[in-house]
N, C-alpha and C positions, 0 to 999 in steps of 0.2 A: 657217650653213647645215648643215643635217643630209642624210647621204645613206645614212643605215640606214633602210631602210624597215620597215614593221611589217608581215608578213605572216599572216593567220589562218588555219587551215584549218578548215573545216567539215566534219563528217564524218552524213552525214544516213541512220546507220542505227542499228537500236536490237539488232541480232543478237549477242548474246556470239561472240567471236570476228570480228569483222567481219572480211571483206576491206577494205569501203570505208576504215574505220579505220586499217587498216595500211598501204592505200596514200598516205591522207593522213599518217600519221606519216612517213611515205617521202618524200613531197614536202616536209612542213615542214623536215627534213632535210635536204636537198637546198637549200632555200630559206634558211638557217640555214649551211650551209657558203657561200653565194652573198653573205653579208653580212647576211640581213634578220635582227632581231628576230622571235620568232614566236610565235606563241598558237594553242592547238588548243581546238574550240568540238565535245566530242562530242556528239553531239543525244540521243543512246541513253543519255547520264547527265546529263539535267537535268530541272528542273521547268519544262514549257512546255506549257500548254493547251491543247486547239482552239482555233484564234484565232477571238475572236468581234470582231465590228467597234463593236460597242456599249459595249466593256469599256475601262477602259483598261490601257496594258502596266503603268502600277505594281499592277494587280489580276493582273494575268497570270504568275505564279508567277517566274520569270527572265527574263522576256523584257526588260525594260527593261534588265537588265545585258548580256544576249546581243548585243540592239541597240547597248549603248553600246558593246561592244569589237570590233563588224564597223563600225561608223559610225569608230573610230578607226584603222581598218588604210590603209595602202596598196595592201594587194594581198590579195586573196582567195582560197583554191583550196578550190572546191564538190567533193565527193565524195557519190556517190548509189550505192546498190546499183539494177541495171533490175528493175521492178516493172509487170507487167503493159506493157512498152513503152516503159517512163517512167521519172517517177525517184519516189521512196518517197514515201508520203504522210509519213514525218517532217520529209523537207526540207521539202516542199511545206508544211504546217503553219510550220513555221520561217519559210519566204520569206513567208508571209500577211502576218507580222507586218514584214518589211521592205518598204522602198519608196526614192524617190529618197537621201533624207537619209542611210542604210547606205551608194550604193554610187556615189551620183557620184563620176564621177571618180575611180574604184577601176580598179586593174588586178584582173580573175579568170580562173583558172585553170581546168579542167573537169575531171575524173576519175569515170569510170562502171567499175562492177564488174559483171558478168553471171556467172550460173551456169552456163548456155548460151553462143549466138554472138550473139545480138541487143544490138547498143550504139549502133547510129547514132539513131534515133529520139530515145532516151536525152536524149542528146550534144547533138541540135537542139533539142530543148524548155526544156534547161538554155539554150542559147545563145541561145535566143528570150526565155526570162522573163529574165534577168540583163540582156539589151539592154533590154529593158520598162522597168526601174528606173535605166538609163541606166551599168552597169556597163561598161567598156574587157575586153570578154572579147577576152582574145590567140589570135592564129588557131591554138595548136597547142593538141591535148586529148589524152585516153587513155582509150580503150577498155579493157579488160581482161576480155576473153572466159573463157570455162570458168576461173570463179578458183582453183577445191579444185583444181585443178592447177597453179597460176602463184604460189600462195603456201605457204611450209612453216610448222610450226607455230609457230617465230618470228616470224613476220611477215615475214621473209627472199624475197625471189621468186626462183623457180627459172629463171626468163626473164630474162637480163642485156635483153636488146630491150626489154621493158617497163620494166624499173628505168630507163635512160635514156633511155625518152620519160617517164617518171613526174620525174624530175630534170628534164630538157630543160622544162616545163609548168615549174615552179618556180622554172627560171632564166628563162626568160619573162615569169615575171609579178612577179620581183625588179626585172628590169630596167626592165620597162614602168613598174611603181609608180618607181624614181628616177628616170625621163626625167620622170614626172608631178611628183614633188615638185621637180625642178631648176625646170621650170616655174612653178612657184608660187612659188617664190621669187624676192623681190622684185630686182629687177638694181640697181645703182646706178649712175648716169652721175655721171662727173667735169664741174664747170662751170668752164669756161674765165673766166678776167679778163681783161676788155677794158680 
């Protein structure tokens, strides 16, 4: 029985400098001191298409590998810069291409960055589509309003309140992902001789 879980973070913006980016390196961090293995999927550096439904992913520049290493996680934590209310059209492109088989039975994590105060919208839309494809989204998430204030040019946040709820979401969805892998694994009963 294994109880390292594999956590991947998605980071669904393409802005040099991202916040979404640094929060997710913060969380895989976080997630990474908690015991899991970890994989960072930035979307802002790869080759992934408009998803067209007609195509398939081996035509689809990386998505067929993108897919295989969110289909192999444990536990997921989505990060979105808010875009017009929502979350970027880069995730959204990204999430096209996934479905049940990426995220049954995945622990995910939320994390929205805003330039401004608006994050809730964000936050629900992510936890609507991720329930959609049957993902275990854990009830805690993270906003991070006005970010050119909340992060320094390390990527360092100047909000200790933010850094642990950014950890606290990480060790959330470590945890959730080994109660799910304990579960799968198979139990063995002793058989008594009569």
């Amino acid at each position: 029985m294994t109880d390292t879980p594999l956590v991947v973070g998605v980071a669904g913006s393409r802005r040099d400098g991202s916040h979404t980016l640094q929060g997710i390196e913060r969380a895989l961090a976080a997630a990474a001191d908690a015991g899991a293995d970890t994989d960072l999927v930035d979307l802002g550096d790869v080759d992934l298409p408009l998803y067209h439904p007609d195509r398939s992913t081996e035509e689809s520049g990386e998505a067929a590998a993108l897919l295989e290493r969110v289909r192999a996680a444990d536990g997921v934590i989505i990060g979105s810069p808010v875009y017009h209310g929502s979350y970027s059209s880069t995730f959204r492109n990204f999430h096209d291409y996934c479905g049940f088989d990426e995220y049954e039975d995945t622990a995910v994590g939320l994390l929205v960055v805003a330039g401004g105060g608006t994050i809730a919208s964000t936050l629900d839309h992510l936890r609507v589509t991720m329930r959609g494809v049957h993902a275990h989204v854990v009830p805690a998430q993270v906003g991070v309003r006005n970010t050119s204030s909340k992060f320094r040019a390390d990527g360092s946040l100047t909000d200790d309140d933010i850094a642990d709820r950014i950890d606290g979401v990480a060790e959330d969805v470590v945890d959730a992902a080994r109660m799910r892998l304990a579960a799968r694994e198979p139990t063995s009963t002793a058989c008594a001789d009569d």
